[in-house]
N, C-alpha and C positions, 0 to 999 in steps of 0.2 A: 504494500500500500504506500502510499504519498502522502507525504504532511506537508500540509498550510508553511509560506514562507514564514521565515522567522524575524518577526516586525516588533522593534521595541518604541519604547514611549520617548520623548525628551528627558532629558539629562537635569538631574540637578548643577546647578553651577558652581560647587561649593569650591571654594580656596583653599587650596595647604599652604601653608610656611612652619619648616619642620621645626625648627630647633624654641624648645623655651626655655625657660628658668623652672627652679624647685618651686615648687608649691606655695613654700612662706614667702616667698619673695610675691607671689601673687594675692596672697590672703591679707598680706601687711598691708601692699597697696591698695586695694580692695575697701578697707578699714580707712586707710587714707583718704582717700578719694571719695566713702561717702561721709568720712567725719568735717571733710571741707579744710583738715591737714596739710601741712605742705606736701608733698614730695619727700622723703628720704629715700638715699640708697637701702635696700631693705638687707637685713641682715640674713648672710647665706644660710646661718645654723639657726634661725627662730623655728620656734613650733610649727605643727603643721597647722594648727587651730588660731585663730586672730584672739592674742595677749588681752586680756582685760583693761589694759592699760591704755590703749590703741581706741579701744570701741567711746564713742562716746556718751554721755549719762543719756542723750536725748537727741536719736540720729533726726536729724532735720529730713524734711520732704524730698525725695531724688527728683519728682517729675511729677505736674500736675496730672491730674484725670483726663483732661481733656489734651493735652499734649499726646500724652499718649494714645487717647483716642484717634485724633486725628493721622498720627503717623500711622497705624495699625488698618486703621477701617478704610477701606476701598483699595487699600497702596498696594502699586503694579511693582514690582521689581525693590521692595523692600529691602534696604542694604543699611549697612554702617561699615565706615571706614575701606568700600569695596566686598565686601562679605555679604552675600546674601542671608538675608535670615527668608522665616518660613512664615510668612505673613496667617495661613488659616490655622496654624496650629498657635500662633501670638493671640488671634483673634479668639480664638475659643477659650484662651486661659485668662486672659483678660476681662470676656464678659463677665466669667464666673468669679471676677473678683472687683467688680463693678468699673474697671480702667483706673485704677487704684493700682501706685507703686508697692511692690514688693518687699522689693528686697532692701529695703533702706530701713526697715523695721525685719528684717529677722536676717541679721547678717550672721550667727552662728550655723543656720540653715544654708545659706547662701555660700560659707566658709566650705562645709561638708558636701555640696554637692561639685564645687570648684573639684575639690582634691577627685571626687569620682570623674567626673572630665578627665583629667588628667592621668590614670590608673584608666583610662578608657584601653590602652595598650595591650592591658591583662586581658580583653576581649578579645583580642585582637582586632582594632579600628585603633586609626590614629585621633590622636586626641586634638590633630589640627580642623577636624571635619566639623570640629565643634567650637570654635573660635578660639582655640587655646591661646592663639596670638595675640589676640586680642584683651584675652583676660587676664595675660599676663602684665599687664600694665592701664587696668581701669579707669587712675585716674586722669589720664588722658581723654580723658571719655567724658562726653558730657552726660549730666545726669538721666537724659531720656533714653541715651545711646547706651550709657551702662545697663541701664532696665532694661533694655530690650534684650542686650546683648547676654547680660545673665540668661534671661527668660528663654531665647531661642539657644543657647547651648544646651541646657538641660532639656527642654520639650525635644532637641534633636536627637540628642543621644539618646533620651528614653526612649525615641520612636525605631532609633537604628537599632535598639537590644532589643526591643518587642517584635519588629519584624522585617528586621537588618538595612545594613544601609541600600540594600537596592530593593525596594519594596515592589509588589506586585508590578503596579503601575510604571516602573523605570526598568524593567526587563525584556528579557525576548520572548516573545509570543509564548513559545513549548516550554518555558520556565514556570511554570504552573502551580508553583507550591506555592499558600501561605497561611501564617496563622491565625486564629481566630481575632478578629479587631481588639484591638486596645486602647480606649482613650488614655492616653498620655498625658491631655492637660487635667482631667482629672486626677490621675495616679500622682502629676507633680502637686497638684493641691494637698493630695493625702500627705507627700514628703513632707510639705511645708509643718505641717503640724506635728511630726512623727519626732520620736526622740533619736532614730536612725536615718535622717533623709537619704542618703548615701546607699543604705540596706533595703528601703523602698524603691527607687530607680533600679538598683543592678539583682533585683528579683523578676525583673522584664527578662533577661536573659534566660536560654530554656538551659535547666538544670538534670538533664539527663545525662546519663553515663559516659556518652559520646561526646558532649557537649564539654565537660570536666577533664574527662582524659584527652583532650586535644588541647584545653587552656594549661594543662600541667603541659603535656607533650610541645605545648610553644612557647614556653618560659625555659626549658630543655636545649631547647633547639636554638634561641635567640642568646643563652647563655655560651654554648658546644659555639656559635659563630663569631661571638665577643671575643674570645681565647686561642689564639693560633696554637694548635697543635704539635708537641713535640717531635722531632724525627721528618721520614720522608711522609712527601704527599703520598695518598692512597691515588692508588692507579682509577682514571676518569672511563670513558666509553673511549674507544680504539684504541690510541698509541698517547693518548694527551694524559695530565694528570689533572685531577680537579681535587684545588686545595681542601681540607675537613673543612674550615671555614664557610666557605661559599658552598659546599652541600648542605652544611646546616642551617645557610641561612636561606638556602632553595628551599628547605625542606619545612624552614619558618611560614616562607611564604605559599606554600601551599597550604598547612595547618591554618592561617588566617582566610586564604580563602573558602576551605570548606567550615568554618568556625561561621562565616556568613553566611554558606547553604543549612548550615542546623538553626539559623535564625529563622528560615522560611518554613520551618516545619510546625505542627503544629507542638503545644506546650507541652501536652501530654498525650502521647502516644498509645494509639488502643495496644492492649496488651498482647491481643492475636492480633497478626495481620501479615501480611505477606510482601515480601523488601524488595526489590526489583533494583539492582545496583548498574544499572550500563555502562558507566566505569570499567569495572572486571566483569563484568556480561554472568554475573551470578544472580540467581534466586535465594532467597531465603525465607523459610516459614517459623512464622514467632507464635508460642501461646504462651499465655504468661510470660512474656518479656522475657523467654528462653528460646533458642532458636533449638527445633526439632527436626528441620531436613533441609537439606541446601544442594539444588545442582545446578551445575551452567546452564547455561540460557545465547540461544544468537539475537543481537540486536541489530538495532538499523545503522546501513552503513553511514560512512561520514557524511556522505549528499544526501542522505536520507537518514537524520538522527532521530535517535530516539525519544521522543520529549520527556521534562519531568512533572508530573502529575499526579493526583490520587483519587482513585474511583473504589468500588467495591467490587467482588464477586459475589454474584447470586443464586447462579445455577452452574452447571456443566452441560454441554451440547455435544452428544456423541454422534459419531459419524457426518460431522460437519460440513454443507456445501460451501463454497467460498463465493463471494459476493465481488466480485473482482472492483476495486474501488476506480474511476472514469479515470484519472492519470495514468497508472497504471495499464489499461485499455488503450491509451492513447497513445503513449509513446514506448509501448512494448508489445502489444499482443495484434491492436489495428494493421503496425506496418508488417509484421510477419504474416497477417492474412493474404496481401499484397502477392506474396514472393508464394505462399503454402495456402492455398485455399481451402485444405484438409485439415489442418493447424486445430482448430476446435475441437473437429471430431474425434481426433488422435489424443485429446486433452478433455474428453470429457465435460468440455465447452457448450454453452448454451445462448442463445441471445433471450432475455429477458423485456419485460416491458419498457418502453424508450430506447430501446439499443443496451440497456446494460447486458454486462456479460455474465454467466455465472458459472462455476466452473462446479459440477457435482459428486459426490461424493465416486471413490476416495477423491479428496480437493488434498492441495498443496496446507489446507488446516491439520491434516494428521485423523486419528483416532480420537478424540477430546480437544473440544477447546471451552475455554474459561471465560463464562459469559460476563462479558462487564461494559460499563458505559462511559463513554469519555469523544469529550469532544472532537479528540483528535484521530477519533476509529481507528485504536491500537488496539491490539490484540494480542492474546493471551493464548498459546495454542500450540498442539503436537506439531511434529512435521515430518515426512517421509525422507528427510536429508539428512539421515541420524553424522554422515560423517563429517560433518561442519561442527558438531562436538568438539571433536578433538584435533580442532585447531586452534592456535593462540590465540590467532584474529579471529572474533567471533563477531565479525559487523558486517555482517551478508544480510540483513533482510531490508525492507522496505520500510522499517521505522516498527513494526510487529515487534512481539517478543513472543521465540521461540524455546519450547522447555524442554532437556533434555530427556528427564524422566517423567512423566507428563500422566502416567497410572500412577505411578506414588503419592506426587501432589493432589489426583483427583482421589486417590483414596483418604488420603488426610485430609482435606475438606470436606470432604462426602460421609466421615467419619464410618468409611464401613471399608471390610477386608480388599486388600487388592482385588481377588477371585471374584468378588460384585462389581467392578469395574469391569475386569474381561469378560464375564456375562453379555452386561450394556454394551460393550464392544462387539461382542462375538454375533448379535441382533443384526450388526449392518443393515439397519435403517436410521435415517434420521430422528432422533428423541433428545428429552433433554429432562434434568434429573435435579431440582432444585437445593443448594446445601440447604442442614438444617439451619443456620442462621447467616447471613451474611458477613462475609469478610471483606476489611479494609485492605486496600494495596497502594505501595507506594512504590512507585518507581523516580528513581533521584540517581544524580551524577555528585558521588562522590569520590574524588582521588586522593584521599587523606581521610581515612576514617578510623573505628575500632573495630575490630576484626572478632569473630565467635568466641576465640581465646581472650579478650582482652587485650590484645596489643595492639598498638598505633601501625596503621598500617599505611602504605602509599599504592596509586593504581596509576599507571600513566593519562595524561590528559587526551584521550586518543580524537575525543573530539575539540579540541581543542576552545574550551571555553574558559579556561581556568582566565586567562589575562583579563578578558572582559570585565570580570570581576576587581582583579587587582588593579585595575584602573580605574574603578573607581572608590574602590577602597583608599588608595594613594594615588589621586589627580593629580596633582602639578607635577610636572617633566614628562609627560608618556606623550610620544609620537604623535601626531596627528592623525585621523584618519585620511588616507588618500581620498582623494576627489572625487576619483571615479568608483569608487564604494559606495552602498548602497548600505545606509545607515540601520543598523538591527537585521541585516539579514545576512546569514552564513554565509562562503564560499560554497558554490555547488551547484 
């Protein structure tokens, strides 16, 4: 089958400028600049918290109501100091606080969420996406530009740890995962008040297994590339060496970009459901958040990827006709009738109402396929090409997913003996057999995950998406796109 090109939305515009100072150096001036202080050089070794000393008895007004109204409500390209902020997520935190300054009255709250800004790296996101540059020096800032500028750091980062910095809407079409909505200007209200503002915001982040062992595994990997390793380089790919350094810090950068594919997923994961990895072109069947059977899988080739999505299975469909999808017909099976006029018959080919084609059983579905809905008519299905198994490259199909053991799976959903499976096989006829309860499936591109055993794993980027991401993870310096590129759609 053929899938939909791969069409993304517009870009956020956001700025980096990498390098900042320590935290107290931003918390002092912070305290400075809303106490109406001069300026000091801030001391390198101060707490991370703003001194008692610094705050004062009765912080004066940062910014009228209506200042702030006005720059917020209608405003096209919302910025300070060239930095875009995020005008509807300002707007929603504001009404609910009637366009009334913040943070000039609770700067211990404002102290606590700075340092979580800043420790945004432990996520793996830089902590420039979030105006770090900015914050590192407040009082430059005038009072309406400091509030906002607070306000849109924190509303951004929480929205980039609830559901990562490239959210549904700034992806490619077949990138299809995300999690349940989160109001964020809400969650920052609850901070405000909370005795852990800091502990509220980075509970937006999904706290699963995978999610933990890849923030250990990239504080690992970002330490192993700080440290030049003793002795010789480790031998690279052919005749070159590639220093421990720069593998660990490859190996950094891939843990931060699938650290923002476990952002897209949902918080809490049903406990059964079935992993579809097109990475390493594996399946994997979970109950109880324990994985009980795992076999390869072919997916769609690189011109025909396979998308990431999540649907359910509801039934099984034995002895499958296949429904040949119009692309597919068009620039594969139409010009072959051309040259073989026999071609159908030979194939078990049919022409159906409007010209579709449909090829009957035995079809190129196999003995079982795995009924499920999605927009992108992928498929879930046996197939009579068992020796595409055991090859490495397993990215021969049309965007489908092919199962290698395809009776075990449907006996473990169907909760009954294999021998009931070869029965409804053995019928050849077409029927279909409903599980007892529906299962979740998720099919996702990860090349850096945790593996059945527990250990941090790597998979080659073989469709090559991983940069898209780290481009916008770390915007400033990457390449431009060529000209004659066609924005959000793959090579192919």
């Amino acid at each position: 089958m053929s899938l939909p090109p791969r069409i993304a939305s517009a870009r956020r515009p956001w700025r980096r400028q990498w390098a900042w100072p320590g935290a107290a150096a931003v918390v002092a001036a912070l305290a400075l600049a809303t106490s109406g202080a001069a300026a000091e050089p801030p001391d390198p070794s101060a707490a991370m918290l703003v001194p008692a000393s610094l705050q004062p008895a009765t912080a004066p007004p940062a910014a009228g109501d209506g200042e702030i109204r006005s720059r917020i409500e209608g405003a096209a390209g919302l910025a300070v100091a060239g930095e875009r902020l995020h005008g509807a997520l300002l707007r929603q935190f504001y009404a609910a606080h009637n366009y009334e300054p913040v943070w000039s009255t609770h700067q211990p709250q404002a102290t606590a969420l700075i340092n979580a800004v800043l420790r945004a790296g432990e996520q793996g996101l830089d902590p420039d996406l979030f105006h770090a540059a900015l914050l590192r020096n407040p009082a430059a800032l005038s009072p309406v530009d400091r509030e906002l500028v607070l306000s849109d750091a924190f509303l951004s980062y929480a929205d980039a740890l609830a559901r990562g910095v490239l959210p549904i809407e700034f992806r490619m079409d077949d990138e299809d995962l995300t999690p349940l909505p989160v109001d964020v200007a809400a969650v920052l209200g609850t901070a405000i008040s909370s005795p852990d503002p800091a502990a509220v915001i980075e509970a937006l982040a999904p706290r699963s297994p995978s999610y933990i062992a890849l923030r250990q595994a990239l504080q690992a990997y970002r330490s192993a590339a700080a440290v030049p390793p003793p002795g010789p380089a480790p031998r690279g790919a052919g005749s070159s060496t590639l220093p421990a350094e720069q593998s660990a810090a490859s190996r950094a950068r891939e843990i931060e970009i699938n650290l923002e594919r476990l952002r897209w997923l949902p918080r809490a994961l049903p406990p059964d459901r079935v992993w579809v990895n097109t990475a390493t072109a594996e399946l994997t069947l979970y109950r109880a958040d324990q994985p009980v059977f795992a076999t390869r899988v072919v997916v769609g080739q690189n011109d025909k990827q396979t998308p990431e999505f999540t649907t359910t299975i509801d039934s099984l469909l034995f002895d499958p006709p296949w429904n040949v999808p119009p692309s597919i017909a068009r620039s594969e099976i139409l010009p072959k009738l051309d040259r073989d006029p026999g071609y159908l018959a030979r194939h078990h080919m049919v022409y159906r109402h409007g010209g579709a084609i449909e090829q009957l059983p035995p079809s190129a579905l196999g003995q079982v396929k795995f009924e499920m809905k999605d927009r992108f008519d992928v498929y879930l299905h046996d197939t009579p090409e068992k020796l595409l198994f055991a090859r490495a490259d397993r990215r021969k199909s049309h965007g489908c997913v092919r199962v290698e053991n395809p009776r075990v799976l449907a006996s473990l959903l169907l909760q009954q003996p294999v021998e009931v499976i070869d029965r409804n096989i053995a019928q050849r006829a077409t029927h279909s057999r409903p599980l007892p309860a529906s299962i979740p499936v998720f099919v996702v591109y990860q090349t850096a995950f945790l593996d059945a055993a527990g250990r941090i794993a790597f998979a080659p980027d073989v469709y090559q998406r991983d940069s898209e991401i780290w481009q916008r993870l770390h915007p400033l310096g990457q390449a431009p796109v060529a000209q004659h590129e066609v924005a959000g759609q793959r090579p192919g």
